[in-house]
N, CA, C and O of each residue as an XYZ file, in Angstrom:
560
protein
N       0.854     -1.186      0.000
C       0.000      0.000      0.000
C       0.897      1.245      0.000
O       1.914      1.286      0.691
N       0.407      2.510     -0.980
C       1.702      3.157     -1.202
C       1.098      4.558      0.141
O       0.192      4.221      0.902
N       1.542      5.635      0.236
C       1.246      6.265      1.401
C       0.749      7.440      0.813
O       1.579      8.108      0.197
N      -0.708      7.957      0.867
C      -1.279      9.170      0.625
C      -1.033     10.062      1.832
O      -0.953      9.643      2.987
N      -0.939     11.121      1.518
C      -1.575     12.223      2.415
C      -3.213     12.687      2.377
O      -3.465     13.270      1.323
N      -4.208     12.579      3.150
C      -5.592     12.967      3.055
C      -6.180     13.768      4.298
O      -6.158     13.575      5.514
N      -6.746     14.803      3.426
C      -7.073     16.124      4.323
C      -8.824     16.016      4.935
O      -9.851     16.055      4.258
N      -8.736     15.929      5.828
C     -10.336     15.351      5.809
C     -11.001     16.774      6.897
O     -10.371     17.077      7.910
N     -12.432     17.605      6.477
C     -13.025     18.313      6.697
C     -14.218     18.139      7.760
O     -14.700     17.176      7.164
N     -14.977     18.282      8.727
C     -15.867     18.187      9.324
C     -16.529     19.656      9.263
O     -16.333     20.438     10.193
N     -17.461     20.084      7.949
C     -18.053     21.146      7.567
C     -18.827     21.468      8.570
O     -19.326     20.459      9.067
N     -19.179     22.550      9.140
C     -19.999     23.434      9.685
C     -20.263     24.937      9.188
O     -19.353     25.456      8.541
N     -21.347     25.633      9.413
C     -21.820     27.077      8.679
C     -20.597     28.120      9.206
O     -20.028     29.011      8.575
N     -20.347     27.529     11.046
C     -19.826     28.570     11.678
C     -17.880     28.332     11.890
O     -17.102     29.172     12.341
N     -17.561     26.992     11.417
C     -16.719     26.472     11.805
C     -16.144     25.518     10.990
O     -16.804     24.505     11.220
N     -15.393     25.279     10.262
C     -14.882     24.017      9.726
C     -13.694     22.636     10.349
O     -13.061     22.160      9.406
N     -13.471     22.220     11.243
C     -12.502     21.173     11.562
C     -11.741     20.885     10.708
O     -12.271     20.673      9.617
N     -10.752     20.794     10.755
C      -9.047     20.071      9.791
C      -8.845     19.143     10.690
O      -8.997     19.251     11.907
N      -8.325     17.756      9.781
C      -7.980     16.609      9.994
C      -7.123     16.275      9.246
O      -7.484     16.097      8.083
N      -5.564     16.039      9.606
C      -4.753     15.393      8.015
C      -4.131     14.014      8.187
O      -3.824     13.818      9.363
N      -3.848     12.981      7.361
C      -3.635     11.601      8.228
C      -2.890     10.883      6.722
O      -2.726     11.395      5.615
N      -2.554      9.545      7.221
C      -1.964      9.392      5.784
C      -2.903      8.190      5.896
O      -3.742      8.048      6.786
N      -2.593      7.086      4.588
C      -2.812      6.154      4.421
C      -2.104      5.107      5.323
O      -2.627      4.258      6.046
N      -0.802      5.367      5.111
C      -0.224      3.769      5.219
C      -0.271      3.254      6.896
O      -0.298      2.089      7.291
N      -0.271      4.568      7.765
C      -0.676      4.486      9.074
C      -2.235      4.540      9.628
O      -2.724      4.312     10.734
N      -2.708      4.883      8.549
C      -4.476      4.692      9.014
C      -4.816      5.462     10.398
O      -5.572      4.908     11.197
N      -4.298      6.662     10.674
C      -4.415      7.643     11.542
C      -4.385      9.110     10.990
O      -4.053      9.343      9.828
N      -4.702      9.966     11.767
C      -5.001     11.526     11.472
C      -4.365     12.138     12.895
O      -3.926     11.606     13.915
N      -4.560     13.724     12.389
C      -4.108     14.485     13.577
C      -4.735     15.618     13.252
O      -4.737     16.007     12.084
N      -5.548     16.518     14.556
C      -6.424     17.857     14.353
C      -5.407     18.650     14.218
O      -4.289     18.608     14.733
N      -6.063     19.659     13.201
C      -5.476     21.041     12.590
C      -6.082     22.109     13.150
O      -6.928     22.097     14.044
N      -5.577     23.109     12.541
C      -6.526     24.575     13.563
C      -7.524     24.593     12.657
O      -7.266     24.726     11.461
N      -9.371     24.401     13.327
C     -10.503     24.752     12.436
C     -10.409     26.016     11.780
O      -9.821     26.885     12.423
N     -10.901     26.363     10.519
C     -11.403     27.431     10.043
C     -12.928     27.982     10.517
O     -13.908     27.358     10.923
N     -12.733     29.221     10.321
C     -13.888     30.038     10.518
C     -14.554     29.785      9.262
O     -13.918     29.494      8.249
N     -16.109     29.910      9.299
C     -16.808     30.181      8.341
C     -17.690     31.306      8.476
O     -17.851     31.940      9.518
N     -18.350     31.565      7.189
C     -19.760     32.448      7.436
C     -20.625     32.146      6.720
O     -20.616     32.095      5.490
N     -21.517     31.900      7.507
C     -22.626     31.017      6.767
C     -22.792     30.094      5.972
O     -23.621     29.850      5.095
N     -21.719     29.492      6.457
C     -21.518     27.785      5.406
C     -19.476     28.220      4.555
O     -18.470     27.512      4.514
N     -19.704     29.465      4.121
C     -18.606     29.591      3.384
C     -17.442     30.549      3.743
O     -17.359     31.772      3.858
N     -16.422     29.331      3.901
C     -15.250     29.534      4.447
C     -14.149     30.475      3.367
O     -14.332     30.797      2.194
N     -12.676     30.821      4.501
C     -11.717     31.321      3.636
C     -11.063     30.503      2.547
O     -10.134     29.764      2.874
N     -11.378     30.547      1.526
C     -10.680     29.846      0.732
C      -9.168     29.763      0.069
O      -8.564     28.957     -0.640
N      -8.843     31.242      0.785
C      -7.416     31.285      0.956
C      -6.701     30.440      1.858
O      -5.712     29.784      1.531
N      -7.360     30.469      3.328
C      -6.738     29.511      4.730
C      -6.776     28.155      3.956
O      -5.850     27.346      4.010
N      -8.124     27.934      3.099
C      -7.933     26.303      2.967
C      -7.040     25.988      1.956
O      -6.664     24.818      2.025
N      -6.385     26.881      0.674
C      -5.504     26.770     -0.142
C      -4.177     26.668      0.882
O      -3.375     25.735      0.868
N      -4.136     27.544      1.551
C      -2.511     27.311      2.668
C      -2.699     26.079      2.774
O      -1.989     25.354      2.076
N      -3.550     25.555      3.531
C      -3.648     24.150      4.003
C      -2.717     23.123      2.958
O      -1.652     22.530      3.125
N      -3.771     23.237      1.684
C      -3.198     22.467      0.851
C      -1.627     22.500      0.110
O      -0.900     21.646     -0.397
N      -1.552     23.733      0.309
C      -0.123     24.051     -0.270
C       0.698     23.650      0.825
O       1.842     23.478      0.406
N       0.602     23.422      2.078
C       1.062     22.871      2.856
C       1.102     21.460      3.389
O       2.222     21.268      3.864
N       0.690     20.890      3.449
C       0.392     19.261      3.007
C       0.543     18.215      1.678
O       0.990     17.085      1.481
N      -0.254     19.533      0.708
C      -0.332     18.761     -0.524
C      -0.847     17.564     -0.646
O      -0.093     16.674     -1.040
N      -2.667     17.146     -0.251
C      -3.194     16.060      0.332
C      -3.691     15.339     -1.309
O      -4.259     16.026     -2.157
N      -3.386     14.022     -1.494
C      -3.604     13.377     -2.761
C      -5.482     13.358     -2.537
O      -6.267     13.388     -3.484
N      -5.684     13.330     -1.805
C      -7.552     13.699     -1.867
C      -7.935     14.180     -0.270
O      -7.166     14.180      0.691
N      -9.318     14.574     -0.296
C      -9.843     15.369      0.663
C     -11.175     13.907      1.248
O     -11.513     12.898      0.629
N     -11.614     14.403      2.619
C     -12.373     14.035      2.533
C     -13.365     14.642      3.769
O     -12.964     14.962      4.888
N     -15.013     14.733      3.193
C     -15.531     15.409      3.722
C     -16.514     14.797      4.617
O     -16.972     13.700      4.297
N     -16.940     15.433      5.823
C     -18.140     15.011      6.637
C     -19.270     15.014      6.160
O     -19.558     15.976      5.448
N     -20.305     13.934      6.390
C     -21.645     13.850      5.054
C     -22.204     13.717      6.383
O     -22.035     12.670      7.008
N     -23.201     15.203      7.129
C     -23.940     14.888      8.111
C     -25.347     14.664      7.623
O     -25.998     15.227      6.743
N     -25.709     13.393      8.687
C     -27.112     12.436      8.491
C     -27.641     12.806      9.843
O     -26.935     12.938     10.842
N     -28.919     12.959      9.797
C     -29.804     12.241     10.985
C     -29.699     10.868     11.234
O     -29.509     10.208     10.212
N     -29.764     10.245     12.266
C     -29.374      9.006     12.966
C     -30.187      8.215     11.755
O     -29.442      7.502     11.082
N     -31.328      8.212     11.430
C     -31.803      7.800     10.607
C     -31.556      7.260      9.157
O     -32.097      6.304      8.601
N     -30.150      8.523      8.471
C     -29.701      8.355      7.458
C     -30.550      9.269      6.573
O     -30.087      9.353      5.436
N     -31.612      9.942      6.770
C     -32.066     10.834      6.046
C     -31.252     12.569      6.279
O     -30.881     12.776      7.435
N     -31.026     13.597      5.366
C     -30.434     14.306      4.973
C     -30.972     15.308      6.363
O     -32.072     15.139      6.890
N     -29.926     16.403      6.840
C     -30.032     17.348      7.648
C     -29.888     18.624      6.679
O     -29.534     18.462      5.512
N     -30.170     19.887      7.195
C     -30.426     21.620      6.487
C     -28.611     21.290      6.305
O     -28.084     21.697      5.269
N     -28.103     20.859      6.916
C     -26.396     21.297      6.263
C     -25.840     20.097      5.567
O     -24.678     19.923      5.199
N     -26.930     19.253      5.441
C     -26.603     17.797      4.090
C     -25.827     18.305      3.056
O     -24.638     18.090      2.820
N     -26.709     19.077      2.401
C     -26.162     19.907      1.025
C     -25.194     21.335      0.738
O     -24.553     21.863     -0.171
N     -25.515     21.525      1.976
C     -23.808     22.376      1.967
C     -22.663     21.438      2.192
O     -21.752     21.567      1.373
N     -22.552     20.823      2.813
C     -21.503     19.799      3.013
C     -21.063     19.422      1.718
O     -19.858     19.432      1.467
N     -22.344     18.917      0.420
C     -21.991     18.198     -0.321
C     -21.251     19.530     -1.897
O     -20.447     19.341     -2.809
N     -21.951     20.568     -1.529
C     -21.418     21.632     -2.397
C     -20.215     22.212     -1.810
O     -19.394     22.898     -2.419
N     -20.172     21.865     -0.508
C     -18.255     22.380     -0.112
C     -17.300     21.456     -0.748
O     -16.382     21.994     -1.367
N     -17.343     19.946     -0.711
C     -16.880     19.111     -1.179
C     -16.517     19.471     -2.432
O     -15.375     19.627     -2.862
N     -18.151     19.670     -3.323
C     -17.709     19.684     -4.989
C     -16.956     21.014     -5.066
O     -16.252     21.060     -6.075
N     -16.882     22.296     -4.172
C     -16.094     23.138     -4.812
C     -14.576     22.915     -4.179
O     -13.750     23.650     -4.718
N     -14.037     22.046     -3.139
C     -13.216     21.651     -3.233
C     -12.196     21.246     -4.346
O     -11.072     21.650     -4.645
N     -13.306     19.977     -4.998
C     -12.712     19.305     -6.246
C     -12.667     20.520     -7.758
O     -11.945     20.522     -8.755
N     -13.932     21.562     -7.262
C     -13.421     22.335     -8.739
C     -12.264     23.366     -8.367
O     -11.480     23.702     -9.256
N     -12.147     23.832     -7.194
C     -10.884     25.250     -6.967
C      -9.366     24.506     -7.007
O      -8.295     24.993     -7.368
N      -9.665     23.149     -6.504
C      -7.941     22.183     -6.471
C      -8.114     21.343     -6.880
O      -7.507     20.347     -6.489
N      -9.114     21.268     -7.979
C      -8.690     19.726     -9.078
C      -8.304     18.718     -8.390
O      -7.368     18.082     -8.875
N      -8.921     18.210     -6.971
C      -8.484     17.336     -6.014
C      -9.700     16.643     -5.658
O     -10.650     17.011     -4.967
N      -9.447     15.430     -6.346
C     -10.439     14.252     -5.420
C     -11.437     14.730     -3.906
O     -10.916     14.995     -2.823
N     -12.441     14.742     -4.090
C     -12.812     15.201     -2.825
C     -13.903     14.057     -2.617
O     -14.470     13.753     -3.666
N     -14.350     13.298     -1.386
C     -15.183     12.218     -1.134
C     -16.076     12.350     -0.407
O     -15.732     13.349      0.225
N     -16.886     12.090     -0.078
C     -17.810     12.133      1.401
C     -18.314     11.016      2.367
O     -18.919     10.085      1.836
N     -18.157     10.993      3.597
C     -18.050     10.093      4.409
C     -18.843     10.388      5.385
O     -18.833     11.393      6.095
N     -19.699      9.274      5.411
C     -20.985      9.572      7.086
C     -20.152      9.807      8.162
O     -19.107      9.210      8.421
N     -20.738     10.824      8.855
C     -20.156     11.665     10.080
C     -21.083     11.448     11.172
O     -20.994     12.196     12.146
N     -22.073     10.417     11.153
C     -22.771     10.243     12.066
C     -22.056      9.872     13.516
O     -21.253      8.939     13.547
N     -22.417     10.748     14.916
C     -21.876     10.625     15.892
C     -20.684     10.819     16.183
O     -20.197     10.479     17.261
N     -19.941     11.498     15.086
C     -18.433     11.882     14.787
C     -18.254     12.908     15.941
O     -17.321     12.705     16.717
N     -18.949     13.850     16.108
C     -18.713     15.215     17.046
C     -18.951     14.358     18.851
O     -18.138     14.487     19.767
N     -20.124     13.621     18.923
C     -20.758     13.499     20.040
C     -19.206     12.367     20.769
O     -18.860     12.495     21.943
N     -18.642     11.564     19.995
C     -17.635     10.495     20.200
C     -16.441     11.967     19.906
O     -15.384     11.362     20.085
N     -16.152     12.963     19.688
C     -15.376     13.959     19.720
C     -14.905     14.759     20.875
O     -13.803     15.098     21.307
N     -16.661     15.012     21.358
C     -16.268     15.570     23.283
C     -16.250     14.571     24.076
O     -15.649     14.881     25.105
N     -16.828     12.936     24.094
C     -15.827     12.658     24.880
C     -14.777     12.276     24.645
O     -14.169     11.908     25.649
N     -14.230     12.185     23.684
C     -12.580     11.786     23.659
C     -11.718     13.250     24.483
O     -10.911     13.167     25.409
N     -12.008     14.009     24.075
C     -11.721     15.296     24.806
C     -12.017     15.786     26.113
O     -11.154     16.410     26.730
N     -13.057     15.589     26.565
C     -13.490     15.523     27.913
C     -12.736     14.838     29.034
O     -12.418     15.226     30.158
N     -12.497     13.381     28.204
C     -11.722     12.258     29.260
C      -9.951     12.895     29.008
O      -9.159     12.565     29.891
N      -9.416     13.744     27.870
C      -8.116     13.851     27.885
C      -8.410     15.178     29.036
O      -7.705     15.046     30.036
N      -9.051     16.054     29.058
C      -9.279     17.048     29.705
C      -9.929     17.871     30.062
O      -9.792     19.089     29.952
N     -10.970     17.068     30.685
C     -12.522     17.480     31.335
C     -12.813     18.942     30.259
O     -12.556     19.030     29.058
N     -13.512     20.134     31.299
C     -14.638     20.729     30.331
C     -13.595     21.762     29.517
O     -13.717     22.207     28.376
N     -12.578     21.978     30.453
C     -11.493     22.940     29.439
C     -11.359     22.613     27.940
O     -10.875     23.396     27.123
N     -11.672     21.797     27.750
C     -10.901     21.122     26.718
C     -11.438     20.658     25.170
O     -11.134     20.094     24.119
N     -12.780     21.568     26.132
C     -14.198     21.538     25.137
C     -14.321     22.720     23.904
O     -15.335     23.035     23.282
N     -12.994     23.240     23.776
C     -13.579     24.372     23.093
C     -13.956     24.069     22.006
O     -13.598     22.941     21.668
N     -14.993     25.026     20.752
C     -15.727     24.433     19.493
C     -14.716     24.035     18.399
O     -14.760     23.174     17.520
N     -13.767     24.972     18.754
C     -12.387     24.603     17.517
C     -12.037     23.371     17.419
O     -12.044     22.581     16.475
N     -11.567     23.251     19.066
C     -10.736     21.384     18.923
C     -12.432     20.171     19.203
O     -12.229     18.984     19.457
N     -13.212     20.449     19.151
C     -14.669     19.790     19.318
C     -14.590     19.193     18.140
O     -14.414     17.987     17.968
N     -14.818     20.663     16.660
C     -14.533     20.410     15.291
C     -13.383     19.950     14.543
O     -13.518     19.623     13.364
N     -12.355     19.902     15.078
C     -10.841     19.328     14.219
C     -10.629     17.735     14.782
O     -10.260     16.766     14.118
N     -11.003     17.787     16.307
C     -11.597     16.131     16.864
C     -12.444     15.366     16.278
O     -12.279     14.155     16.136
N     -13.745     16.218     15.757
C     -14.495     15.116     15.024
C     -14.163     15.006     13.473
O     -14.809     14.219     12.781
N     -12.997     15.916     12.841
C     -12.752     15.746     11.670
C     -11.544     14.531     11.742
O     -11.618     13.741     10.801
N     -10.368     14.250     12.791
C      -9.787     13.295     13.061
C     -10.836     11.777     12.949
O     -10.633     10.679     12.432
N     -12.004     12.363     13.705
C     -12.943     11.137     14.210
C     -13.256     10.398     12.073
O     -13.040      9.290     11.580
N     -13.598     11.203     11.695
C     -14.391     11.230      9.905
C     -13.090     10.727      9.552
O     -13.372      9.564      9.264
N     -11.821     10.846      9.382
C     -11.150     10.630      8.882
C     -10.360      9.148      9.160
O      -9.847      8.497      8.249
N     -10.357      8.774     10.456
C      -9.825      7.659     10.697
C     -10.911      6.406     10.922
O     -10.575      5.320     11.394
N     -12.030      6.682     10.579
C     -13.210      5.966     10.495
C     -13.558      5.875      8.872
O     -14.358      4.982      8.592
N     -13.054      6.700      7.733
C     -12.600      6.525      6.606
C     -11.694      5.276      6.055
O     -11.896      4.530      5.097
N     -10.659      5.316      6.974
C      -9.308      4.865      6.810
C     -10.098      3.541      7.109
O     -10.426      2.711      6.262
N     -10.280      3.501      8.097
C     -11.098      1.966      8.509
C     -11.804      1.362      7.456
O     -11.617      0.204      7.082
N     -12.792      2.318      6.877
C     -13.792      1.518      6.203
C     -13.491      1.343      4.584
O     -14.416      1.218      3.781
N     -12.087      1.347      4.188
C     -11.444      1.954      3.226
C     -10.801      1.117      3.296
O     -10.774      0.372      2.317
N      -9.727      0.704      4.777
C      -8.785     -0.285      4.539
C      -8.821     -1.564      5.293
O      -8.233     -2.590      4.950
N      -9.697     -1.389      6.542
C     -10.130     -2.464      7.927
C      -9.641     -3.449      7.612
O      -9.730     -4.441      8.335
């Protein structure tokens, strides 16, 4: 298995999470979230990103109701993705994010009770969470 770099996103209106991880280790590590406004982020911060990593594909949080039916930020998620793939000609995927955030504070909680809760590392935790639950279901 040869070793990608993959940048994986946990979209929000107010907030975006960074996650970057490779293949051949099937792990990630949180980045500093981006700000958004109203769904749409700096697209300069996320070009640094990439010019800094240089991730062979992206991959994005596809939030569901427990159910599997679509939430109000279903389809932003899925139009952040596609303008991903049109601004960096870069593979971009989408991956159920179900329970990604809620399994996010406590992983964080137990490293460091409520301090530790802030929304930034909440969102770059559950983009680690999307991304190595990718890797799993990709390579398990």
């Amino acid at each position: 298995m040869s070793s990608n770099t993959v940048i994986a996103f946990d979209f929000g209106t107010k907030s975006i999470g960074v996650a970057v991880g490779q293949t051949i280790t099937g792990t990630a590590r949180p980045l500093a979230a981006l700000k958004a406004r109203e769904g749409i982020p700096d697209w300069e911060l996320i070009a640094a990103v990439f010019r800094e990593w240089q991730p062979d594909y992206v991959v994005v949080g596809l939030p569901l109701n427990m159910d599997g039916t679509p939430q109000l930020v279903t389809n932003q998620a899925k139009k952040f993705a596609n303008r991903l793939h049109g601004r960096f000609g870069i593979r971009a995927e989408l991956h159920d994010e179900r329970l990604s955030t809620v399994e996010a504070r406590a992983n964080l909680f137990a490293d460091g009770g409520y301090r530790a809760l802030g929304k930034d590392k909440v969102d770059s935790a559950s983009a680690v969470i999307i991304l190595e639950s990718w890797f799993e279901q990709l390579y398990g």
